[in-house]
mmCIF file as gemmi writes it, N, C-alpha and C atoms, coordinates in Angstrom:
data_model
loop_
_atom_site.group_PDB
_atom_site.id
_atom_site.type_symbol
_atom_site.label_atom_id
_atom_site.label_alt_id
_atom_site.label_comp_id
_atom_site.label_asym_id
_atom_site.label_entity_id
_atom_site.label_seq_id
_atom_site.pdbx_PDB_ins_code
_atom_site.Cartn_x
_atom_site.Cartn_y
_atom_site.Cartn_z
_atom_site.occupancy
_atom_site.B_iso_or_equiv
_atom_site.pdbx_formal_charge
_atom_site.auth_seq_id
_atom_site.auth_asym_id
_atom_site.pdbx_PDB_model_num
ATOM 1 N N . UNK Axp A 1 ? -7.402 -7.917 -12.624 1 0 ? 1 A 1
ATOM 2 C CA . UNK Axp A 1 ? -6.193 -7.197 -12.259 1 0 ? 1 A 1
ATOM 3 C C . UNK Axp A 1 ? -5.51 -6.726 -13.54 1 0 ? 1 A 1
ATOM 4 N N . UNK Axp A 2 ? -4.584 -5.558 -13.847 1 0 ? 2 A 1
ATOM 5 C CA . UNK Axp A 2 ? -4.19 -5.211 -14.652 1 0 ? 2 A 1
ATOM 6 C C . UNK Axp A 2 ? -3.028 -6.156 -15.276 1 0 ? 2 A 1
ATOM 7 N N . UNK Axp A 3 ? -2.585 -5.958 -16.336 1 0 ? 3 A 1
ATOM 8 C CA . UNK Axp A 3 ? -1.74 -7.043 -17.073 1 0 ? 3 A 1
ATOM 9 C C . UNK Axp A 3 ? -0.413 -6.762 -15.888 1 0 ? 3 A 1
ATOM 10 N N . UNK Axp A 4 ? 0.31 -4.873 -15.656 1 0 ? 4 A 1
ATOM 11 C CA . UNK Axp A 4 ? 1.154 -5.182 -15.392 1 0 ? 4 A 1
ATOM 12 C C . UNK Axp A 4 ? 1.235 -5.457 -13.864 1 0 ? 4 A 1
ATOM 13 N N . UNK Axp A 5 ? 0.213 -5.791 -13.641 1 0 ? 5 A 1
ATOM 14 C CA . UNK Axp A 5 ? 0.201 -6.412 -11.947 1 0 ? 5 A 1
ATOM 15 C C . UNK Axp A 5 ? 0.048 -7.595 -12.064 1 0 ? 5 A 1
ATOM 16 N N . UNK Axp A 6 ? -0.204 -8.382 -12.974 1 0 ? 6 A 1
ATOM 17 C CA . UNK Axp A 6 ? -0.168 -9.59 -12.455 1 0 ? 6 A 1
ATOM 18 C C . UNK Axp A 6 ? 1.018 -10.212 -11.691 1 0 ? 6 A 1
ATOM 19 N N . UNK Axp A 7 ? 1.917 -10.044 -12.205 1 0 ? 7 A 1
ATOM 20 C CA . UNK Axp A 7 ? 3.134 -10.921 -11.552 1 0 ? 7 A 1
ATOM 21 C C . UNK Axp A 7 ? 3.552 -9.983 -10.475 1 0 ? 7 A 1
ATOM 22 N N . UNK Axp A 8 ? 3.143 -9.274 -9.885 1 0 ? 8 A 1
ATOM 23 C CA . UNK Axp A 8 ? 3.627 -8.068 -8.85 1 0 ? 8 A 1
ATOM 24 C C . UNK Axp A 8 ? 4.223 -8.478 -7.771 1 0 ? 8 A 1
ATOM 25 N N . UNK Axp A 9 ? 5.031 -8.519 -7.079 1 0 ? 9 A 1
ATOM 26 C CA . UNK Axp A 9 ? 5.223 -8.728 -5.668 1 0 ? 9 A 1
ATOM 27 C C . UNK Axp A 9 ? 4.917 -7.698 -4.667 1 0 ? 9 A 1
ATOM 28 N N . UNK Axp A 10 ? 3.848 -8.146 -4.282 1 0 ? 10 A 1
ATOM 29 C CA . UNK Axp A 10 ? 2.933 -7.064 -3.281 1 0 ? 10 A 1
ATOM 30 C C . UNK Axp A 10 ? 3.711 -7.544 -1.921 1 0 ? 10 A 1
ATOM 31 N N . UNK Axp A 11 ? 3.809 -6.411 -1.576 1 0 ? 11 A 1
ATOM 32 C CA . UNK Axp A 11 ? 4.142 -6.718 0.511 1 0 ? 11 A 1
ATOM 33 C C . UNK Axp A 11 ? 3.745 -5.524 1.234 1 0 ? 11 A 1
ATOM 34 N N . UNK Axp A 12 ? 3.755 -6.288 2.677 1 0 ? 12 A 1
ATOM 35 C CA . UNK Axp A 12 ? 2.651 -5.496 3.661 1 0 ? 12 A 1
ATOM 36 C C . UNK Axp A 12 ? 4.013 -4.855 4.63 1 0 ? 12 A 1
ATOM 37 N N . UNK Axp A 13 ? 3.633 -4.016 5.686 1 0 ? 13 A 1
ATOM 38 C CA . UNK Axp A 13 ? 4.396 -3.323 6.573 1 0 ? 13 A 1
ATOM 39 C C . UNK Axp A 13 ? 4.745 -4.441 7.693 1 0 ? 13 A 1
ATOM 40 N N . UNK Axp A 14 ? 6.124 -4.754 7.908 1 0 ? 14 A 1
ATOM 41 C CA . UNK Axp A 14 ? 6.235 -5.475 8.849 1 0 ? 14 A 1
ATOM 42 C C . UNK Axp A 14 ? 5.54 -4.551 10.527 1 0 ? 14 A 1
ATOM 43 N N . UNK Axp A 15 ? 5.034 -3.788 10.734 1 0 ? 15 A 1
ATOM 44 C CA . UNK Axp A 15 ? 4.172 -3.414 11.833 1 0 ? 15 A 1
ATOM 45 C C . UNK Axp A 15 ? 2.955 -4.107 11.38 1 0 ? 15 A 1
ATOM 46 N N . UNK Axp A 16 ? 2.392 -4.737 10.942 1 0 ? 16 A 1
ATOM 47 C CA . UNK Axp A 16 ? 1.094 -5.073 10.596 1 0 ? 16 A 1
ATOM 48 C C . UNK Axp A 16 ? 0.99 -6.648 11.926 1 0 ? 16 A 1
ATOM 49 N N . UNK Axp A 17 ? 1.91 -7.389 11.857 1 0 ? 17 A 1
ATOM 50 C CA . UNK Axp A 17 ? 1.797 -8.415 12.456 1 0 ? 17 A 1
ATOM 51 C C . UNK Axp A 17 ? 0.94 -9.649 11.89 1 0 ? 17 A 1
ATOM 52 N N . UNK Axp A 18 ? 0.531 -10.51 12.809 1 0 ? 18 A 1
ATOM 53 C CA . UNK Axp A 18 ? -0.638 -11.575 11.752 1 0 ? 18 A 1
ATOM 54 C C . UNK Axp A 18 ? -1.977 -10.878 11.911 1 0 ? 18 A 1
ATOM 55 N N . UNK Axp A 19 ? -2.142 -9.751 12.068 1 0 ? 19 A 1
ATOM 56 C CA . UNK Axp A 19 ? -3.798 -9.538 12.273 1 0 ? 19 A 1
ATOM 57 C C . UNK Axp A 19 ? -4.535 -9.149 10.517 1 0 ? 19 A 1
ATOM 58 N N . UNK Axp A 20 ? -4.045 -9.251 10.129 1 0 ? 20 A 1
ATOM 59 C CA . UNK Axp A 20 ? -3.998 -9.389 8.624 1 0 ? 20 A 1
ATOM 60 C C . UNK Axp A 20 ? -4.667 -7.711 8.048 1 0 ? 20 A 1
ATOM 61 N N . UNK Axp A 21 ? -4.938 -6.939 8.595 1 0 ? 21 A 1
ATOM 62 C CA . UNK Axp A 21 ? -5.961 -5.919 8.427 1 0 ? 21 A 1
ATOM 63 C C . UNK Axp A 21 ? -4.427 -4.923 8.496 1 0 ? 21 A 1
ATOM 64 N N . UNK Axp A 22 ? -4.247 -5.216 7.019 1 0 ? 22 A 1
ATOM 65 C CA . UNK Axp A 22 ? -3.398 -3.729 6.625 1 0 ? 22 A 1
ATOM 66 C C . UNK Axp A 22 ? -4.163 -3.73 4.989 1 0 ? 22 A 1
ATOM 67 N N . UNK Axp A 23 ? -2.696 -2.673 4.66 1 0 ? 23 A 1
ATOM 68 C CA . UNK Axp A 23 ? -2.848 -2.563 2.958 1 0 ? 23 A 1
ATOM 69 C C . UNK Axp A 23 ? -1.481 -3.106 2.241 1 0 ? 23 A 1
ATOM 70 N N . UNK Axp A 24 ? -1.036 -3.535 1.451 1 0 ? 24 A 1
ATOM 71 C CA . UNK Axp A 24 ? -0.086 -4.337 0.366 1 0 ? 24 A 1
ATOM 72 C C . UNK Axp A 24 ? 0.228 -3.058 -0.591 1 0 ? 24 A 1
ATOM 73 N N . UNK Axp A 25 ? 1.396 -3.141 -0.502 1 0 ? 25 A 1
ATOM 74 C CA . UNK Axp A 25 ? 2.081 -2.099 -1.773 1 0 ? 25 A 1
ATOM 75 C C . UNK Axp A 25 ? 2.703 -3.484 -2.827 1 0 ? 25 A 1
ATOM 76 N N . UNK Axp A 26 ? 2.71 -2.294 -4.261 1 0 ? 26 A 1
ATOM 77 C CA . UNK Axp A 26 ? 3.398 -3.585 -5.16 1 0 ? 26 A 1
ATOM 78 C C . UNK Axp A 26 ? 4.531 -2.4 -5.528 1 0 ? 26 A 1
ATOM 79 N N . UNK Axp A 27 ? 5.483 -3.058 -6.574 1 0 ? 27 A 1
ATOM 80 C CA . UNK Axp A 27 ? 6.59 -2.178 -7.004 1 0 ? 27 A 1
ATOM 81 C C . UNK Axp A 27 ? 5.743 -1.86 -8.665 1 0 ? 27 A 1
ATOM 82 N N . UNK Axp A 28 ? 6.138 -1.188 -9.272 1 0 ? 28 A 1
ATOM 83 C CA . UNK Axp A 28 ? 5.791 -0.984 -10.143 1 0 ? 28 A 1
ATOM 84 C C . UNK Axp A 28 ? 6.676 0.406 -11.069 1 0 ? 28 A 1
ATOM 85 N N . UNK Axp A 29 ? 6.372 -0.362 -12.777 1 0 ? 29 A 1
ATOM 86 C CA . UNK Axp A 29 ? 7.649 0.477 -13.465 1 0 ? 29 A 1
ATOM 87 C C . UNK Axp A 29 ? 6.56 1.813 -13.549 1 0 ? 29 A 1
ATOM 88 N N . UNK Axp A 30 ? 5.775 1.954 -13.183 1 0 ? 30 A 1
ATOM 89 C CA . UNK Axp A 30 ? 4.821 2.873 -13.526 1 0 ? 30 A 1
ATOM 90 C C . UNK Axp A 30 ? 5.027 4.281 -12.645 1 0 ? 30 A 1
ATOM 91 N N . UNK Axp A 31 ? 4.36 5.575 -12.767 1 0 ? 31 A 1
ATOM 92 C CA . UNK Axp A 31 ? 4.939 6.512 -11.873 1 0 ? 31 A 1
ATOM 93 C C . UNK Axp A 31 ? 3.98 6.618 -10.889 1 0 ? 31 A 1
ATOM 94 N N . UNK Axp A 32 ? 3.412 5.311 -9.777 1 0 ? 32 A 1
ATOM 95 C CA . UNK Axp A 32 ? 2.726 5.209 -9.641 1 0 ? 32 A 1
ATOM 96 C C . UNK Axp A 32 ? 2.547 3.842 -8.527 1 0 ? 32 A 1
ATOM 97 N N . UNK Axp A 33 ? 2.083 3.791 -7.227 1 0 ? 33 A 1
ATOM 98 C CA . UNK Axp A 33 ? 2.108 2.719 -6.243 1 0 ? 33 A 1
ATOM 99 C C . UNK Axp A 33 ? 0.945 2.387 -6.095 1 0 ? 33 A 1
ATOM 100 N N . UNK Axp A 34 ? 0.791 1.21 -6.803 1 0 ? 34 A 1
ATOM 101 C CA . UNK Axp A 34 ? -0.417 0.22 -6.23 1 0 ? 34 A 1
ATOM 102 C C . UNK Axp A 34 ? -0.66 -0.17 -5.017 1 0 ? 34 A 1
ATOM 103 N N . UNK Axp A 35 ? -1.656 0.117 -4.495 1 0 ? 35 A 1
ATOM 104 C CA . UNK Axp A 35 ? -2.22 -0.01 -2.886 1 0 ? 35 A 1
ATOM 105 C C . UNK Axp A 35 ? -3.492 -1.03 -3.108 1 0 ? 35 A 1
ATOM 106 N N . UNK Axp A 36 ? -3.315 -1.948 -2.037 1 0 ? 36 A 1
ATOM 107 C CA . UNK Axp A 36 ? -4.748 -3.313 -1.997 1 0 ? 36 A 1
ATOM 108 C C . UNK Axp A 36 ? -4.924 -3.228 -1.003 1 0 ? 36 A 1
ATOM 109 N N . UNK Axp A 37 ? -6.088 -3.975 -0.424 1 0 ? 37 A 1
ATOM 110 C CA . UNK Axp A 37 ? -6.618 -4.223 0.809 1 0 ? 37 A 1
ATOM 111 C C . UNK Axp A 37 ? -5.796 -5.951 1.05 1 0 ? 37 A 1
ATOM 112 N N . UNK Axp A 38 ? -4.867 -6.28 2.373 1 0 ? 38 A 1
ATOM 113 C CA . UNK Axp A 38 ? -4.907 -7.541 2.063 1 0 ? 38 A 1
ATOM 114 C C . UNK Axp A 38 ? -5.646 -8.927 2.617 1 0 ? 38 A 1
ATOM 115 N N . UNK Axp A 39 ? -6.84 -7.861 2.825 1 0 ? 39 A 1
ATOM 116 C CA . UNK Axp A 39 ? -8.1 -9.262 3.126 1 0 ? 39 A 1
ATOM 117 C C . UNK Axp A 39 ? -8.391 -9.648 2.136 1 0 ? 39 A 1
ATOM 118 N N . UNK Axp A 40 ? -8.252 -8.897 0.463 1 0 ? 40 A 1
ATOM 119 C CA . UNK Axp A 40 ? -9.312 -8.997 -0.516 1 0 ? 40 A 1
ATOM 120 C C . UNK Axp A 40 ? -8.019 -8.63 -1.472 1 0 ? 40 A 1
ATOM 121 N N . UNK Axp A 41 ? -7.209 -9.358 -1.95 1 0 ? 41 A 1
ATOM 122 C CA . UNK Axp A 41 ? -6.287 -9.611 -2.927 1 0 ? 41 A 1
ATOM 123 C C . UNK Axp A 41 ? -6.566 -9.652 -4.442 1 0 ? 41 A 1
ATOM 124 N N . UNK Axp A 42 ? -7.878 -10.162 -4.618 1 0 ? 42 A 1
ATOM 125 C CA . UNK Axp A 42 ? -8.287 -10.078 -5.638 1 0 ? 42 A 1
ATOM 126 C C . UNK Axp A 42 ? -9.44 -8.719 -5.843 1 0 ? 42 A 1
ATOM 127 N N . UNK Axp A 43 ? -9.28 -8.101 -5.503 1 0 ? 43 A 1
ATOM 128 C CA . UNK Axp A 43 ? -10.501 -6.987 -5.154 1 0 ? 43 A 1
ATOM 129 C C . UNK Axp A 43 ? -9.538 -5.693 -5.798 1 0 ? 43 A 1
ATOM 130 N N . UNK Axp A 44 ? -10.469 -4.71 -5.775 1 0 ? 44 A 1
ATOM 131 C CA . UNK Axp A 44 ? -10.09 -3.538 -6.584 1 0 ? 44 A 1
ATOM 132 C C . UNK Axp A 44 ? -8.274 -2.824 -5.831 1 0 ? 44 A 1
ATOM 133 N N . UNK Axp A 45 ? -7.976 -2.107 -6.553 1 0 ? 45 A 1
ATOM 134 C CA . UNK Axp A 45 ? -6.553 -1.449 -5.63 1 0 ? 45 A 1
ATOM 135 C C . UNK Axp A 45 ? -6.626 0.243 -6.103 1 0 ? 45 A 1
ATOM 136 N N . UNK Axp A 46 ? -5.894 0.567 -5.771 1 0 ? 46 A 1
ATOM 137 C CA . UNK Axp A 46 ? -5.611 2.297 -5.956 1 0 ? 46 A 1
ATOM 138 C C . UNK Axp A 46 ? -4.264 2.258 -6.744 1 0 ? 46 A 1
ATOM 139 N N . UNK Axp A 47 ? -4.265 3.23 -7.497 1 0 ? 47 A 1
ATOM 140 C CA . UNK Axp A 47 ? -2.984 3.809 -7.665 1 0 ? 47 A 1
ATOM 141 C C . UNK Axp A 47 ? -2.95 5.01 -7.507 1 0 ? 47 A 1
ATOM 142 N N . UNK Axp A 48 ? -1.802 4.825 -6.453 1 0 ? 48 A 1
ATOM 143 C CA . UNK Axp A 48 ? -0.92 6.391 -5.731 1 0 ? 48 A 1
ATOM 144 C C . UNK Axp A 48 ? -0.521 7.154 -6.618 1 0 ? 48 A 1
ATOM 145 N N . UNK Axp A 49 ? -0.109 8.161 -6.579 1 0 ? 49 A 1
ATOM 146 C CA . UNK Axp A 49 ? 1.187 8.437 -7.303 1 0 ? 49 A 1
ATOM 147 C C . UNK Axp A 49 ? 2.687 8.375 -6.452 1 0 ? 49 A 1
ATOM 148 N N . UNK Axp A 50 ? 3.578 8.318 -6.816 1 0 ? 50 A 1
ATOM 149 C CA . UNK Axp A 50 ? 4.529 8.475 -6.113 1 0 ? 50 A 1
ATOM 150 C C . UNK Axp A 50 ? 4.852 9.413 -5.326 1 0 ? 50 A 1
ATOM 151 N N . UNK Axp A 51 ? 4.976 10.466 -5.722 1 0 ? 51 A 1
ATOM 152 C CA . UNK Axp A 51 ? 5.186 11.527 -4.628 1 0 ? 51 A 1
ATOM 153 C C . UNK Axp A 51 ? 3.82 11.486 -3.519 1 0 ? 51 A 1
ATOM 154 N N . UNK Axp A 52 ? 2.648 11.34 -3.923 1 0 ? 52 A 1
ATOM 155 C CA . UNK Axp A 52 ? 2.212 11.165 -2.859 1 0 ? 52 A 1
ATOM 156 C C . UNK Axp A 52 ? 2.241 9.785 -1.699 1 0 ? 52 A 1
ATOM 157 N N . UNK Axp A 53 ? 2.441 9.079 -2.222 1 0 ? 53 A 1
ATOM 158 C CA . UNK Axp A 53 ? 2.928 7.867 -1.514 1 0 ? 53 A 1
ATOM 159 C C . UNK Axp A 53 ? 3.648 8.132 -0.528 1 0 ? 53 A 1
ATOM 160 N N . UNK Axp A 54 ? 5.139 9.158 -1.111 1 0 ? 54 A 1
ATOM 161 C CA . UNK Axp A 54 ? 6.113 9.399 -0.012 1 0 ? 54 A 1
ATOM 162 C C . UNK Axp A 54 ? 5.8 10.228 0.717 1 0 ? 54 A 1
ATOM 163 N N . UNK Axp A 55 ? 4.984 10.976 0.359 1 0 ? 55 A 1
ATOM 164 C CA . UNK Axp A 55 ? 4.504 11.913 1.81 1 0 ? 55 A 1
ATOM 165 C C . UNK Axp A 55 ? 3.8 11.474 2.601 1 0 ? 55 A 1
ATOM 166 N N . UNK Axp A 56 ? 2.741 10.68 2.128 1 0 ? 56 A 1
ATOM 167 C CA . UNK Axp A 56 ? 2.198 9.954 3.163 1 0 ? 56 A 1
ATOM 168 C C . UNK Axp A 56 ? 2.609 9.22 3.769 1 0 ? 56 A 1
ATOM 169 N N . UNK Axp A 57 ? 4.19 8.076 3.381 1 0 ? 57 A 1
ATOM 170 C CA . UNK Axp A 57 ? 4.652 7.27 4.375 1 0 ? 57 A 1
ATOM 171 C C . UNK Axp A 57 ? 5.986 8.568 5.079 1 0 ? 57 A 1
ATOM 172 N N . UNK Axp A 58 ? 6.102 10.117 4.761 1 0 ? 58 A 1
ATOM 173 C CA . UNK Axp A 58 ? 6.797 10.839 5.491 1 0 ? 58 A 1
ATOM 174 C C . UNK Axp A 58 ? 6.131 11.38 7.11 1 0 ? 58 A 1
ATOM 175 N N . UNK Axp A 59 ? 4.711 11.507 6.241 1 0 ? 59 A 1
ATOM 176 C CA . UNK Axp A 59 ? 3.953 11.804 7.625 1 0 ? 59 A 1
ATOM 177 C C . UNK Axp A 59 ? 3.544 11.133 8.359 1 0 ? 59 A 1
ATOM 178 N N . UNK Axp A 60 ? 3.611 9.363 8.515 1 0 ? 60 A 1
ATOM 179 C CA . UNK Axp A 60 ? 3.268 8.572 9.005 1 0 ? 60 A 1
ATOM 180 C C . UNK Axp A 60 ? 4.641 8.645 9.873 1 0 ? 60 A 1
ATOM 181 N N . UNK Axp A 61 ? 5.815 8.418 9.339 1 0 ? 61 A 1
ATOM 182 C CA . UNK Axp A 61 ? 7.02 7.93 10.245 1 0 ? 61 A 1
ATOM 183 C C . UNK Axp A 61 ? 6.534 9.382 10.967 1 0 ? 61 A 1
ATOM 184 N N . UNK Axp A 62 ? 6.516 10.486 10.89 1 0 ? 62 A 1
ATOM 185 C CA . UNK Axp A 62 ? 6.547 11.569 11.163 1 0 ? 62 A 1
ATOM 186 C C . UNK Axp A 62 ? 5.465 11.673 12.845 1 0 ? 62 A 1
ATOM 187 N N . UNK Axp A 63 ? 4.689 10.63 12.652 1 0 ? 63 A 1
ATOM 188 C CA . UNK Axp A 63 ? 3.764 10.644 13.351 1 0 ? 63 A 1
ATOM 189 C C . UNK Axp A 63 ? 2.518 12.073 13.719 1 0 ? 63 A 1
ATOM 190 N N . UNK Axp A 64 ? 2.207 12.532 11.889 1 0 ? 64 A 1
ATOM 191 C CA . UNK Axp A 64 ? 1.441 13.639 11.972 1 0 ? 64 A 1
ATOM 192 C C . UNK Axp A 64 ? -0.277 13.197 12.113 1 0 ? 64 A 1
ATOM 193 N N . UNK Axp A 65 ? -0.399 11.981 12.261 1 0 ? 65 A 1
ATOM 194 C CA . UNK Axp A 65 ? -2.024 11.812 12.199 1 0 ? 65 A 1
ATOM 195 C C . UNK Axp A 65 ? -2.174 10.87 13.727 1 0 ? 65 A 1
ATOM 196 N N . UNK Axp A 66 ? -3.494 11.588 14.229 1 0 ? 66 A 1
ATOM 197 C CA . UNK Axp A 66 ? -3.522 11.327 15.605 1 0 ? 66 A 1
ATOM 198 C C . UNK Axp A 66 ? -4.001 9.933 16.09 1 0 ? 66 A 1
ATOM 199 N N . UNK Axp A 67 ? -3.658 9.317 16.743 1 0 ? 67 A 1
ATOM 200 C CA . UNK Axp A 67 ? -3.93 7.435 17.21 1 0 ? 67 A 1
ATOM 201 C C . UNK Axp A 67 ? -5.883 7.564 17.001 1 0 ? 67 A 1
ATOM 202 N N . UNK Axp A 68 ? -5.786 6.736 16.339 1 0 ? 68 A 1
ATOM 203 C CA . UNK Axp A 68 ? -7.381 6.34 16.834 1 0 ? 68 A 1
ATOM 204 C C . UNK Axp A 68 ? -7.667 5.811 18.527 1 0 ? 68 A 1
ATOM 205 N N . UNK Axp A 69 ? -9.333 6.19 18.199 1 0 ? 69 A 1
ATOM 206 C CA . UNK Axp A 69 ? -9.731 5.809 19.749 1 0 ? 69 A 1
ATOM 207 C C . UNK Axp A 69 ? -9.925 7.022 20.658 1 0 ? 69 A 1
């Protein structure tokens, strides 16, 4: 994991519930949102950028991507 993630406080979407199968955001001074899987905490992550981050959680509240199934 990177130095400045180690101490990160990662958290998940309270819609996730206990089924554990989301993704973990961390905060970060960087211009830039770390995304994990949180089955696999120790496993690789992404970094967002910010603006895209917010569009993607704009189009989510937004409800622009269609339900699976």
């Amino acid at each position: 994991m990177a130095p400045e993630l180690i101490h990160a406080r990662w958290r998940k979407s309270t819609y996730s519930g206990d089924s554990g199968d989301c993704v973990e955001v961390a905060g970060s001074d960087l211009d830039v949102v770390p995304v994990r899987d949180s089955k696999n905490v120790h496993g690789p992550y992404l970094h967002v950028s910010t603006r895209a981050w917010r569009t993607f959680i704009s189009s989510v509240r937004a409800e622009e991507f269609p339900a699976p199934g």
